[in-house]
N, C-alpha and C positions, 0 to 999 in steps of 0.2 A: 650874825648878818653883817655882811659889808655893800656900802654904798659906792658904787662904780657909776659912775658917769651916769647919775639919777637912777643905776637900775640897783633894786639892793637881791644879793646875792647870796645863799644860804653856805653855813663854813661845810657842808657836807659838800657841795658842790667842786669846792677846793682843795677839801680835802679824806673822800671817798678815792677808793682804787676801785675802778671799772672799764672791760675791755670786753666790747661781744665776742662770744665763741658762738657763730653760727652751726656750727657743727653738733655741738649741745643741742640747742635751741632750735632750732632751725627757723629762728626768724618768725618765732610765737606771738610777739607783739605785735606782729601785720595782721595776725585774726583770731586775735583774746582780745577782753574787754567788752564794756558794756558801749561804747562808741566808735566813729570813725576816728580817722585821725585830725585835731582843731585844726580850721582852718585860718587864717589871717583876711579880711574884706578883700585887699586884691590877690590871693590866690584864687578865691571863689570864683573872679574876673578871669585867671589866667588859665584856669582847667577848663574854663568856657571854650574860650580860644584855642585852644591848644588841643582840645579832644580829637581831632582830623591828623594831626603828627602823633599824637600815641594810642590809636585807636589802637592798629594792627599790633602794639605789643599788650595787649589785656588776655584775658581770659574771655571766652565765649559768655560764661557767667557775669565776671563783672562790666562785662561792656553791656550785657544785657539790662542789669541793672541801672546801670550809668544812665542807656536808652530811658528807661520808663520812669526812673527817681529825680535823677540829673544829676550833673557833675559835681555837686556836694547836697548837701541836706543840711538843714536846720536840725539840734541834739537839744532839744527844751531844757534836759536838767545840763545838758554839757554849758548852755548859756550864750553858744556859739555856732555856726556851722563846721560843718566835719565831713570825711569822705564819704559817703553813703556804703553799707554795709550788703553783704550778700547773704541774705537769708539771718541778718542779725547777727551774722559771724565776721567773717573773712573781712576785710577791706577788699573793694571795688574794683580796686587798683593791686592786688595782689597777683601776682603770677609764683609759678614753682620752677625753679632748674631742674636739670637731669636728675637729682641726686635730694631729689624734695625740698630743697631748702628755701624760704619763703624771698622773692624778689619783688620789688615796684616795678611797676611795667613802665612809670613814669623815667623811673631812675634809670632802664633799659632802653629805652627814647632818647633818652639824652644822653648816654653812652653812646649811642647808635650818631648821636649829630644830626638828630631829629628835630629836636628843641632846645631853647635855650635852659628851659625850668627844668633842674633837677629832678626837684623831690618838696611836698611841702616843708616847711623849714621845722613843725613840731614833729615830722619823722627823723631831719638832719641831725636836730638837737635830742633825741630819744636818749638816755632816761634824764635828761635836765629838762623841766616843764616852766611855761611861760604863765604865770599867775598873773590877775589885774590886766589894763589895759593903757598903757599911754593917755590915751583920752580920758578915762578914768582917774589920772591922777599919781598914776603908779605903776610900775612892772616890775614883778621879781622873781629870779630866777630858783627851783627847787628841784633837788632830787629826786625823783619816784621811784621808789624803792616797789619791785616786785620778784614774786618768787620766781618766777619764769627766766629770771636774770640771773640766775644764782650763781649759774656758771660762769657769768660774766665777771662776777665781783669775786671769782678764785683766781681765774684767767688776770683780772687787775691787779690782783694781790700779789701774785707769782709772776707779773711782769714789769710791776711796781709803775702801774700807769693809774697817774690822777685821771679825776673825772674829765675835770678842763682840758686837760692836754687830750685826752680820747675825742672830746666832742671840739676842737680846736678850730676845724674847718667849718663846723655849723655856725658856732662862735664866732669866729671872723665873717662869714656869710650874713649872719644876723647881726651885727653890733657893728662892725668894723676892726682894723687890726687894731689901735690904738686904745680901744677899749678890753680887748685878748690879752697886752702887753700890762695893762693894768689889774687886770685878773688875775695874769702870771707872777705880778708884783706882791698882790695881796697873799697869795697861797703860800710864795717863799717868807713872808714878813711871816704866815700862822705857824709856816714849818719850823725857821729858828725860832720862835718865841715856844714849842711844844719842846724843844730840845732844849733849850736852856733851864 
């Protein structure tokens, strides 16, 4: 583990190779799992707002659900809120392209210059997971290692992309650059210290 500007940081995170191939996958982690996606206190605030600029890119489904659950849910064992789920499956907020491949309808909103808000920031950061809470005392960043990635972590292997650099723009969206800059610092100090 490394300590970066109070968030401590696991060596997998620095130094795993991972890089989606949605073409594998087609974007499995938008509707596996036993939950939505965590939310953060004001994301919960900003999917409020925000549902009127990305209604029109959802699904009939999940907007339906959205309608009768609301724009997140409380996940008892998750400990958090999360995107409300369709039928226990899919995210909410999931749409499909041409070609099946799983899209945020939020993320196509805000491609579109709909919204300011992306995407929530624990789908930006996917597979690096946000443990503890600020408030709590503590935040640290971890790897989630799942099968559904598999193709991911060949695709990183054979392209020779760290984790951090893959998830770079979540990272600087969440932390800021100067905190990125220190994470890049940490991974090169583990990389010569594994070669010498």
């Amino acid at each position: 583990m490394h300590l970066i500007e109070d968030i401590l940081v696991s060596d997998d995170v620095l130094t795993e190779a991972f890089a989606c191939d949605l073409e594998a996958c087609k974007g499995a982690c938008c509707w596996k799992g036993d939950f939505g996606a965590p939310l953060d206190l004001e994301e919960v605030e900003t999917l409020q707002r925000i549902l009127p600029e990305i209604q029109r890119f959802l699904s009939p489904a999940g907007l339906s659900v959205i309608q009768s659950e609301g724009t997140s849910v409380y996940f008892e064992d998750l400990g958090k809120p999360g995107t409300p789920l369709i039928d226990g499956g899919p995210c909410a907020y999931l749409t499909f392209d041409r070609l099946g491949v799983a899209q945020c309808g939020i993320e196509k909103a805000w491609e579109a210059g709909e919204t300011q808000f992306r995407k929530p920031i624990s789908c930006h950061l996917y597979p690096i997971r946000v443990l503890g809470h600020p408030a709590a005392g503590y935040e640290a960043l971890n790897y989630e290692r799942w099968e559904i990635c598999s193709a991911a972590c060949s695709r990183g292997k054979q392209t020779r992309m760290p984790l951090y650099v893959f998830a770079r723009e979540a990272l600087v969206r969440k932390y800021g650059t100067s905190f990125y800059e220190a994470l890049a610092a940490a991974a090169a100090h583990l990389s010569e210290e594994s070669t010498e």
